[in-house]
C-alpha beads as a LAMMPS data file, in Angstrom:
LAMMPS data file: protein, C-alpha beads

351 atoms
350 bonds

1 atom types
1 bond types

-500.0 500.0 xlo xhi
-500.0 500.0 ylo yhi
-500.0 500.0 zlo zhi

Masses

1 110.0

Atoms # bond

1 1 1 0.000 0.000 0.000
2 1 1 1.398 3.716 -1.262
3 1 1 2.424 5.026 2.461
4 1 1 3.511 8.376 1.077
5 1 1 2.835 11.498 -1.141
6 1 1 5.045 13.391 -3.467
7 1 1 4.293 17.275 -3.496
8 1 1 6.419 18.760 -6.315
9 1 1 10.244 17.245 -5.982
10 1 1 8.979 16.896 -1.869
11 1 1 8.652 13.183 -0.942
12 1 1 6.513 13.502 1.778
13 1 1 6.722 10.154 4.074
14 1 1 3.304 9.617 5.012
15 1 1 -0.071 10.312 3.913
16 1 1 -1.197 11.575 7.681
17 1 1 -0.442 15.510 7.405
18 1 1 -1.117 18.107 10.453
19 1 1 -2.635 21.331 9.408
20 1 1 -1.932 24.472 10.200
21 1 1 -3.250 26.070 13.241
22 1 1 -2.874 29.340 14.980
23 1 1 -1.431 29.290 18.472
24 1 1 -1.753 25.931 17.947
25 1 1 1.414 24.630 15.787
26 1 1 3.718 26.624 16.961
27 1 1 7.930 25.351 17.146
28 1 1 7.781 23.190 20.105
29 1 1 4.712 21.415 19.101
30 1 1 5.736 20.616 15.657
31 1 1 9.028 19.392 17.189
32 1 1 7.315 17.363 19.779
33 1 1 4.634 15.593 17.022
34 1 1 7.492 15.082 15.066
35 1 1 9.356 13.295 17.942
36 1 1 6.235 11.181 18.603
37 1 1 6.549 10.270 14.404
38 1 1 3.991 12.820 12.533
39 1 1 5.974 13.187 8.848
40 1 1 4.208 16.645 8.302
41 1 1 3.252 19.346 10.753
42 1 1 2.518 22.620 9.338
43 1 1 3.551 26.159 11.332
44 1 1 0.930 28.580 12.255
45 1 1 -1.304 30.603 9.199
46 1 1 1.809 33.396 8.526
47 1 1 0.254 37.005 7.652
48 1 1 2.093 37.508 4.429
49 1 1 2.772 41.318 4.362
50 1 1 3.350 40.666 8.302
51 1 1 6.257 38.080 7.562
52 1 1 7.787 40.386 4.471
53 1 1 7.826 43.123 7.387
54 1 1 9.507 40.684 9.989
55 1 1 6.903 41.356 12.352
56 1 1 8.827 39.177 15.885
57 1 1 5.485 38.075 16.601
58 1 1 5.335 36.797 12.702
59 1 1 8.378 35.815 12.007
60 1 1 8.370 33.362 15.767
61 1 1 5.280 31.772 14.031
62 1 1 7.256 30.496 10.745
63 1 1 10.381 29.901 13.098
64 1 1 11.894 26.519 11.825
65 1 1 14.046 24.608 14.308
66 1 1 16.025 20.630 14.859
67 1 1 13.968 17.431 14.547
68 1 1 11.168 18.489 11.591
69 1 1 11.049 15.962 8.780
70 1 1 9.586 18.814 6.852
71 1 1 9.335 22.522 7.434
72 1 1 6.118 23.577 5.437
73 1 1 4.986 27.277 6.248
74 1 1 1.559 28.513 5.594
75 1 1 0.603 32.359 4.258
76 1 1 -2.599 33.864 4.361
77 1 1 -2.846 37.146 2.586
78 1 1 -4.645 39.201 -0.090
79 1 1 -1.810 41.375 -1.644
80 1 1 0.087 39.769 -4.489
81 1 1 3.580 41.291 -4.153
82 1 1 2.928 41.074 -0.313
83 1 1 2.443 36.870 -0.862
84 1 1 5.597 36.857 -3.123
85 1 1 7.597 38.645 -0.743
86 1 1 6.654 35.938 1.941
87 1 1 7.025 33.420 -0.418
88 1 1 10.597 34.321 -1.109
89 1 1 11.096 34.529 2.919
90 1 1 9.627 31.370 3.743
91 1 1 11.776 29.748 1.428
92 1 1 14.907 31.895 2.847
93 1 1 14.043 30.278 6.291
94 1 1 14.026 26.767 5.099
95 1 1 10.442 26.150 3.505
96 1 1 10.720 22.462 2.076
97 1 1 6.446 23.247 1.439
98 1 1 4.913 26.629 1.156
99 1 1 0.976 26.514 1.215
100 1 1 -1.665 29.450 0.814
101 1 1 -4.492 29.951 3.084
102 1 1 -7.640 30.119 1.132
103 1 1 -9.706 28.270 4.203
104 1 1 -9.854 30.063 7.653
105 1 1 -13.214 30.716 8.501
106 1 1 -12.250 32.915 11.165
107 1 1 -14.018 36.462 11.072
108 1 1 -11.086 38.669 11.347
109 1 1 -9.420 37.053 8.323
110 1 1 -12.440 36.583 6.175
111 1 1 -13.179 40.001 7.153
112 1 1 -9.751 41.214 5.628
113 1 1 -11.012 39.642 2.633
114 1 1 -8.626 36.676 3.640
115 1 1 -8.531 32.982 4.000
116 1 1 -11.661 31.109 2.925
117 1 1 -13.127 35.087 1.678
118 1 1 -10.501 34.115 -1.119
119 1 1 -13.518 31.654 -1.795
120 1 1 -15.503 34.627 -3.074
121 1 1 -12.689 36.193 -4.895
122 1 1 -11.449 33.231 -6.986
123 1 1 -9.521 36.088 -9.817
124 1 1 -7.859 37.352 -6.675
125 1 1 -6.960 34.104 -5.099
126 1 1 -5.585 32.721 -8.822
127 1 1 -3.225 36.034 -8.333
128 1 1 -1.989 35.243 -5.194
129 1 1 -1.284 31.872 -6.186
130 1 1 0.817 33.275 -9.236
131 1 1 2.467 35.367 -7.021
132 1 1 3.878 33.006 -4.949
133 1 1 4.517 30.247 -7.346
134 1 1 6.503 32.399 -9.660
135 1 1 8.770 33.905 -6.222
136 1 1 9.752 30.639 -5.066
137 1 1 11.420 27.393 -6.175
138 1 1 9.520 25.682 -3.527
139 1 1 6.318 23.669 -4.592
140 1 1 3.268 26.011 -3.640
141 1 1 -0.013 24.402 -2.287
142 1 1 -3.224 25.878 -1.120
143 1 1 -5.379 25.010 1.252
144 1 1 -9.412 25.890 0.927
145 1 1 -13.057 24.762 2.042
146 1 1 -15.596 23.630 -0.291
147 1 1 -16.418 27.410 -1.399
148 1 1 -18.134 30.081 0.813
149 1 1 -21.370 28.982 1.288
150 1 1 -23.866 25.685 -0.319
151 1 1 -24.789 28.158 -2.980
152 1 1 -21.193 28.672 -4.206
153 1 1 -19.432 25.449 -4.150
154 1 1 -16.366 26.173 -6.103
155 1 1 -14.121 24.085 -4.826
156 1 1 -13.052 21.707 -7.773
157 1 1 -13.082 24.881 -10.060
158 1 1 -10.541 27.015 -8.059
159 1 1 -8.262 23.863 -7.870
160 1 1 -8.441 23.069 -11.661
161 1 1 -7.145 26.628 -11.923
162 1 1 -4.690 26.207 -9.457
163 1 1 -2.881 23.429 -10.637
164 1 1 -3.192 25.592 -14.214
165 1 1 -0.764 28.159 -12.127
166 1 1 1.233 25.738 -10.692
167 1 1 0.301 24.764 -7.619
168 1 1 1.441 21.627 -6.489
169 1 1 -1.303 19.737 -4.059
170 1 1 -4.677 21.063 -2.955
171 1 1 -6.297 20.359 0.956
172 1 1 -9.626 20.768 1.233
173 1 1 -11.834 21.134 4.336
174 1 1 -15.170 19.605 3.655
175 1 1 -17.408 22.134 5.095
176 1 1 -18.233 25.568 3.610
177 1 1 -17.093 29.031 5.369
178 1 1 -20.696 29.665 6.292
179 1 1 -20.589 26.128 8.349
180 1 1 -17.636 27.220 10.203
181 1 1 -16.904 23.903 12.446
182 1 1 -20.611 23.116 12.723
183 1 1 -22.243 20.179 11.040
184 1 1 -20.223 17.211 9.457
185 1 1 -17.453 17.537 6.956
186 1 1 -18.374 16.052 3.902
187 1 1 -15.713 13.588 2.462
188 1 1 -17.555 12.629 -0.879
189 1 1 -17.747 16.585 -2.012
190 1 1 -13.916 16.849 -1.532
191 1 1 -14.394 14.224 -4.472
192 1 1 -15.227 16.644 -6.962
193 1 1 -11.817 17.914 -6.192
194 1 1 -9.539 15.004 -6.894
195 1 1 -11.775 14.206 -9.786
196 1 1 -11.056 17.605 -11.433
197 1 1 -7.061 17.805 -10.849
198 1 1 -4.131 15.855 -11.358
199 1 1 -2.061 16.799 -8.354
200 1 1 -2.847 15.216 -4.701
201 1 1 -5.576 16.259 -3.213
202 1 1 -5.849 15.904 0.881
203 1 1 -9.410 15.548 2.553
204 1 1 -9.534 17.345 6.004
205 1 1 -12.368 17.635 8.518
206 1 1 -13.526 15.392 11.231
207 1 1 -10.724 12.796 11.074
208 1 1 -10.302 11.679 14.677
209 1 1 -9.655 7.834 14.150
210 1 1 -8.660 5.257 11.875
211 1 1 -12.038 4.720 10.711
212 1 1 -12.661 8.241 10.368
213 1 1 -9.347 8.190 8.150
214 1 1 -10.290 5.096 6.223
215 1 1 -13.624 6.627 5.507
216 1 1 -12.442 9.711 4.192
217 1 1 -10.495 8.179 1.930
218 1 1 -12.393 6.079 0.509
219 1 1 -15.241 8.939 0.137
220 1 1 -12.995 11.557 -1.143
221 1 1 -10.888 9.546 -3.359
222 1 1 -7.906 11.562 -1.895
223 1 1 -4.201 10.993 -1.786
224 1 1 -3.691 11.717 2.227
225 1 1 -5.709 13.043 5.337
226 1 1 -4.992 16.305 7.298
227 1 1 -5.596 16.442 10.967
228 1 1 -7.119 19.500 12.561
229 1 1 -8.407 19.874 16.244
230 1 1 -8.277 16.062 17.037
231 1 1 -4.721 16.214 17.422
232 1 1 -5.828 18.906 20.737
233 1 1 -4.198 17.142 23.406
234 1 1 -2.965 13.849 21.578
235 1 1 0.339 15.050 19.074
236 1 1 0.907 11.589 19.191
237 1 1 -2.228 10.626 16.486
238 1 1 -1.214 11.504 13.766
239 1 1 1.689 8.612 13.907
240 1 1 -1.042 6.436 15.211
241 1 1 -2.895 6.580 11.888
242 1 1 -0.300 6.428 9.855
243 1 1 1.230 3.443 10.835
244 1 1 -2.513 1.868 10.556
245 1 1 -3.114 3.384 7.231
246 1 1 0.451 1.114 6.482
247 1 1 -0.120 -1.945 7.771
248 1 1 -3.693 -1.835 9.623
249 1 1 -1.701 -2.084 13.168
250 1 1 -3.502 0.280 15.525
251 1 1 -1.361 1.354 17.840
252 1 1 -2.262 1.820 21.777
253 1 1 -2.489 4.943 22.842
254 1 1 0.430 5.734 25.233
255 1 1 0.578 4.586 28.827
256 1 1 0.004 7.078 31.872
257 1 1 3.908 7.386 32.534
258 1 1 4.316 8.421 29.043
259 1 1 2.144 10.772 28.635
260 1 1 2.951 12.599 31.887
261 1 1 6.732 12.879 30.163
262 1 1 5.212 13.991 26.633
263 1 1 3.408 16.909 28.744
264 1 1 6.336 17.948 31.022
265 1 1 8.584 17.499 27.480
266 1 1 6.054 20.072 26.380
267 1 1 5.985 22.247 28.827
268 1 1 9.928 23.125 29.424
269 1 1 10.126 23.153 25.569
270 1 1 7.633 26.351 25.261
271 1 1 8.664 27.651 28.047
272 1 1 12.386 27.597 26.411
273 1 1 11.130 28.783 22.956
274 1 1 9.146 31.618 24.494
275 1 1 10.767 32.611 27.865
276 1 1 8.636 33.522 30.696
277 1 1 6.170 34.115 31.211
278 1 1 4.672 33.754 27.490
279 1 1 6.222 30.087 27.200
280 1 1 3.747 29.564 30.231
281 1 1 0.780 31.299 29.039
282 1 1 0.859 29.607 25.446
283 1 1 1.131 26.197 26.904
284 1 1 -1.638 26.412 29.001
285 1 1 -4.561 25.579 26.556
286 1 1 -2.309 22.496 25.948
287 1 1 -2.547 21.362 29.254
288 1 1 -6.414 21.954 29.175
289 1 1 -6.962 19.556 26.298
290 1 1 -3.716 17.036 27.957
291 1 1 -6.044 16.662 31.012
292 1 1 -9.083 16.055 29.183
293 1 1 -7.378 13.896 26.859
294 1 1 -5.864 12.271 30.156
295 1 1 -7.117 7.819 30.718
296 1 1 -8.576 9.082 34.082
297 1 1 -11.754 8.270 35.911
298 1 1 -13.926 10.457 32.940
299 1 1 -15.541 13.018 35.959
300 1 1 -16.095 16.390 33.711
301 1 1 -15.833 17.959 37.298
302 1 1 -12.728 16.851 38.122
303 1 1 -11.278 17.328 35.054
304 1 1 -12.319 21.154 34.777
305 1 1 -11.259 22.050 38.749
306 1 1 -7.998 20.249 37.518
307 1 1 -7.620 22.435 34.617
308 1 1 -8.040 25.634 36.946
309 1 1 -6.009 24.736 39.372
310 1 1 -2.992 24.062 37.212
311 1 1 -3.625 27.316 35.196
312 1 1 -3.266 29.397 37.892
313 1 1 0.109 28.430 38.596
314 1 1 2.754 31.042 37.018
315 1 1 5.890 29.175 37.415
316 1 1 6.939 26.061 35.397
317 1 1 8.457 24.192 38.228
318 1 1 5.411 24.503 40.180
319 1 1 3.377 23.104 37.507
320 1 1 5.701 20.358 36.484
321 1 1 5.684 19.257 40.450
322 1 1 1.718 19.598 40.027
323 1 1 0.911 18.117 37.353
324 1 1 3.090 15.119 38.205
325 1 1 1.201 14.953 41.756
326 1 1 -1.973 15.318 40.176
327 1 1 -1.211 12.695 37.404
328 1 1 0.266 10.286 39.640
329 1 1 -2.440 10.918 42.358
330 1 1 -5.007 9.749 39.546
331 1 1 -3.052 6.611 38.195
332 1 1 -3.219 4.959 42.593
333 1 1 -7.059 6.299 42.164
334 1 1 -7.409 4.116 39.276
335 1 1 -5.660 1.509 40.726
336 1 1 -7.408 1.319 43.667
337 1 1 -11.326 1.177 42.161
338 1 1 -13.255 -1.392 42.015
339 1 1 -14.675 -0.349 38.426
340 1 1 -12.258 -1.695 35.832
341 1 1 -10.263 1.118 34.364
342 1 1 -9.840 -0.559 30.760
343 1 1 -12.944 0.318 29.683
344 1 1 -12.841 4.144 30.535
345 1 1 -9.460 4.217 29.229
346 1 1 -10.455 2.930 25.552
347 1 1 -13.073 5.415 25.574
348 1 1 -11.179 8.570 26.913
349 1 1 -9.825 8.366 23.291
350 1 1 -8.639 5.019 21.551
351 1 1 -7.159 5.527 18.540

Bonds

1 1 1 2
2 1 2 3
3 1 3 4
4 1 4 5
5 1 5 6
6 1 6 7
7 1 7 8
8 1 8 9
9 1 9 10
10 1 10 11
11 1 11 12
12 1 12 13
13 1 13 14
14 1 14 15
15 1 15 16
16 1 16 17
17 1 17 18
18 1 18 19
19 1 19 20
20 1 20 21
21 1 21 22
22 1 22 23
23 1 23 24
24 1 24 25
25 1 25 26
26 1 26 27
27 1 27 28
28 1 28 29
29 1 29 30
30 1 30 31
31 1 31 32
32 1 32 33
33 1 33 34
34 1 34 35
35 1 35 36
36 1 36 37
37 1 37 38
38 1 38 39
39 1 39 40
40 1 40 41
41 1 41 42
42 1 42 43
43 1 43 44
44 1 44 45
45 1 45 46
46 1 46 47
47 1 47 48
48 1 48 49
49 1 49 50
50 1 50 51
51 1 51 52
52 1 52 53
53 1 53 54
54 1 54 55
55 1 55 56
56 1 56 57
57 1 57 58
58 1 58 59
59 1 59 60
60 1 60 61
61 1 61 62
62 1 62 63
63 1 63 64
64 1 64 65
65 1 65 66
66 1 66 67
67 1 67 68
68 1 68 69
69 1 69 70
70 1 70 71
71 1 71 72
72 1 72 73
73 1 73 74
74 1 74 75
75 1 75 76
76 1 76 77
77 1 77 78
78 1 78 79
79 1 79 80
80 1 80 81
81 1 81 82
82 1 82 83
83 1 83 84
84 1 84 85
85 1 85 86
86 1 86 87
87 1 87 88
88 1 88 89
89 1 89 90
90 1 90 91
91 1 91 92
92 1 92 93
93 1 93 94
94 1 94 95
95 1 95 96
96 1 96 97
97 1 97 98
98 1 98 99
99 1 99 100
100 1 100 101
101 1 101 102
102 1 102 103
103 1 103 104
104 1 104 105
105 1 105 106
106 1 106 107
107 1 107 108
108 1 108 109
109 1 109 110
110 1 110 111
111 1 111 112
112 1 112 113
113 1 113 114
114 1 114 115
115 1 115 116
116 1 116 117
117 1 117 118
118 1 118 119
119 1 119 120
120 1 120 121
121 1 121 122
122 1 122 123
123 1 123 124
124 1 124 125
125 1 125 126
126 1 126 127
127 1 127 128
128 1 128 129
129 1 129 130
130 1 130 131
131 1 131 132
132 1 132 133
133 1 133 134
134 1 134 135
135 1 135 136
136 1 136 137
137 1 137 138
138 1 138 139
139 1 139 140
140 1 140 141
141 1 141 142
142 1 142 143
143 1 143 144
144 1 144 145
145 1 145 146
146 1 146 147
147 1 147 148
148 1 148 149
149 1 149 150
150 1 150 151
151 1 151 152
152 1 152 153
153 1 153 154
154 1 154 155
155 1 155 156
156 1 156 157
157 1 157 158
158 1 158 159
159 1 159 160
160 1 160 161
161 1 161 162
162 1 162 163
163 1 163 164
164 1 164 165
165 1 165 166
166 1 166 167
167 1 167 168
168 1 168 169
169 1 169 170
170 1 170 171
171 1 171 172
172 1 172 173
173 1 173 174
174 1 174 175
175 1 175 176
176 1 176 177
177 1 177 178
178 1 178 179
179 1 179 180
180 1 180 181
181 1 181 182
182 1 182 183
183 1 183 184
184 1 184 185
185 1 185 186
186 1 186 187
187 1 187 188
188 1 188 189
189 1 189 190
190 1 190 191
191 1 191 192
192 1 192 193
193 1 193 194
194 1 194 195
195 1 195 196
196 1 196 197
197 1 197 198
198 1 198 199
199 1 199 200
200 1 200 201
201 1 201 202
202 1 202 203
203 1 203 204
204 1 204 205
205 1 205 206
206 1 206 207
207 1 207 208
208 1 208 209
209 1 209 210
210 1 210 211
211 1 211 212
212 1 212 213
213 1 213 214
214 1 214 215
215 1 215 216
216 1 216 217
217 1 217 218
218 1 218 219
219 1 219 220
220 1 220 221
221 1 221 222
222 1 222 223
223 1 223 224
224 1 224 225
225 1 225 226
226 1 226 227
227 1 227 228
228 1 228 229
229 1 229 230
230 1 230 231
231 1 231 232
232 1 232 233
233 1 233 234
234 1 234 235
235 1 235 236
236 1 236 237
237 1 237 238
238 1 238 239
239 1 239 240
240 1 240 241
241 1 241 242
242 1 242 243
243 1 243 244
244 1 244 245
245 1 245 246
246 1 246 247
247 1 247 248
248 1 248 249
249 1 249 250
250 1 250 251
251 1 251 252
252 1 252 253
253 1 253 254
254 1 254 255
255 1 255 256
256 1 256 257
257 1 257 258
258 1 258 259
259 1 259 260
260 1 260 261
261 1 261 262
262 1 262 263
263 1 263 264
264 1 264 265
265 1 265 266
266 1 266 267
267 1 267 268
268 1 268 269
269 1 269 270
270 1 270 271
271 1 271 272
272 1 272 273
273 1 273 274
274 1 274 275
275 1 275 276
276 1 276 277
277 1 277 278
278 1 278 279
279 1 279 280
280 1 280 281
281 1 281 282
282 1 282 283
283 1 283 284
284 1 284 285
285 1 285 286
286 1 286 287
287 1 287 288
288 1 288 289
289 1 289 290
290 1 290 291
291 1 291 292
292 1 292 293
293 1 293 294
294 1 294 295
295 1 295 296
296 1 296 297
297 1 297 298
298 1 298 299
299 1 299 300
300 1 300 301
301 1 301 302
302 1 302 303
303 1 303 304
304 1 304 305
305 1 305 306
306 1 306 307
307 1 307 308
308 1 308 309
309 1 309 310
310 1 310 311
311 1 311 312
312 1 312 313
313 1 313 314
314 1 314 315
315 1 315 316
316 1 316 317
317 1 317 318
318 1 318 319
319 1 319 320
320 1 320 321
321 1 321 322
322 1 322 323
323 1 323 324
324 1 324 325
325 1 325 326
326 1 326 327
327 1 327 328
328 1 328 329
329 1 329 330
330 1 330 331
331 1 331 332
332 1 332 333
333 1 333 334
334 1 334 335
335 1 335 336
336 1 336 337
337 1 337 338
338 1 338 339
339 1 339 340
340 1 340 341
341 1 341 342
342 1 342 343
343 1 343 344
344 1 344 345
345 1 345 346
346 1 346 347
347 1 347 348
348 1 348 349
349 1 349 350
350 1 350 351
């Protein structure tokens, strides 16, 4: 079975990908994932013109680093010449991949007639995407939703010009802008894409297990899978359903010990990337969606007075010496019930 993807001269080894996400896939997550075996992990949506005028803030969002099988760098932007300029930067920094944002739903981009706005604009998004490809010797892809709304579906269209420009693989997020996260994603419309275009096409939306992969595969037709907000608290998965996209082993999701040390890894690593007390204050939602990922007694209270507690602590140490009380205080808890913890523990979030 084909267990990876080729994306312009980029041999990309493994059909799992991680998208982009803001405050999300910043350096020391991409570095963890790719520790824990993810072949692509995407940096944080880039503001173009931002990046060409090496913004810190920015330029700390592309920031490439040790240990990534791929650096791939994401723009979003509605300038031409701005996107070029990026284009030419991200590539300066050590872009292996640089993709466009045509698929944030998020009203402050869409608002700056950005993202998955370019969805409206599909002259202005084929300009962007000529921008870039001609300021780079890096293969360009984009990444979009199925068009702005159910009455404007223009998905395969937009691609079919794409790869026209040059553009060298095409994700696509099977809701519309107008759904936003809400509903289902729907794998057989990303379809139309691959059945339009030649280059790989990578289904995205909803994909939180192997099933969920399989079935989106086999719906969409598409090359790979892209991972969004089930990788929240597990940067482990996307290995997971890689290696049983291979060779149908699923993995078990890692034991208690281990994923007490994949947090703590977490946690001095931001806190070294960012200094104090940012690195602290950006790894916090992490730690949210680590204890409600956690194979503990599933008690919503607990979980959430958990979560509060921990967050109010401002120095690392304290939180490292916390956390491992808390985690360890759990694992005797679990121990020591009479209810057998197995079944809890495949349901807090088997692969």
């Amino acid at each position: 079975m084909r267990t990876g993807l080729q994306i312009g001269d980029v041999s990309v080894p493994g059909r799992v990908l991680m998208a982009p996400m803001t405050g999300i896939t910043d350096l020391p997550f991409r570095q963890l994932a790719s520790r824990l075996g993810a072949a692509y992990v995407a940096t944080e949506m880039v503001a173009a013109a931002e990046l060409a005028r090496a913004r810190p803030d920015v330029v700390r969002r592309a920031a490439v680093g040790k240990g990534l099988p791929l650096t791939v760098i994401q723009l979003v932007g509605r300038d031409p010449s701005a996107m070029a300029e990026g284009a030419r930067m991200a590539e300066a920094a050590g872009a292996d991949i640089i993709d466009l944002n045509f698929g944030c739903p998020a009203k402050e981009v869409t608002g700056a007639a950005c993202g998955s706005a370019l969805m409206r604009t599909p002259d202005l998004a084929c300009r962007l995407i000529e921008a870039a490809v001609q300021a780079t010797s890096r293969p360009v892809t984009v990444k979009m939703r199925l068009g702005w709304d159910d009455t404007s579906r223009n998905a395969a269209e937009l691609a079919r010009r794409a790869e026209g420009l040059g553009i060298c693989a095409v994700t696509v997020h099977g809701r519309t802008r107008k759904q936003f996260y809400t509903g289902v994603a729907d794998w057989l419309a990303v379809g139309e894409v691959k059945a339009a275009v030649a280059i790989p096409v990578i289904v995205n939306g909803d994909i939180l297990t192997v099933q969920d992969a399989r079935d989106a595969l086999a719906q969409s037709g598409a090359d790979g899978v892209m991972l969004g907000r089930g990788v929240y608290g597990r940067p482990w998965l996307a290995a997971h359903l890689e290696q049983a996209l291979a060779d149908g082993r699923v993995l078990d999701e890692p034991g208690r010990e281990d994923r007490l040390a994949i947090v703590i890894d977490h946690l001095r690593a931001s806190v070294a990337f960012y200094g104090l007390p940012l690195g602290l204050k950006m790894f916090r939602k992490h730690l949210g969606w680590y204890i409600e990922q956690a194979p503990w007694p599933a008690d919503p209270l607990d979980r959430r007075a958990a979560k509060a507690r921990l967050c109010r602590l401002d120095d690392p140490a304290g939180v490292e010496e916390a956390l491992t009380g808390l985690w360890r205080t759990q694992v005797d808890h679990i121990r020591n019930s009479v209810v057998d913890p197995e079944p809890q523990l495949a349901e807090a979030g088997g692969v």
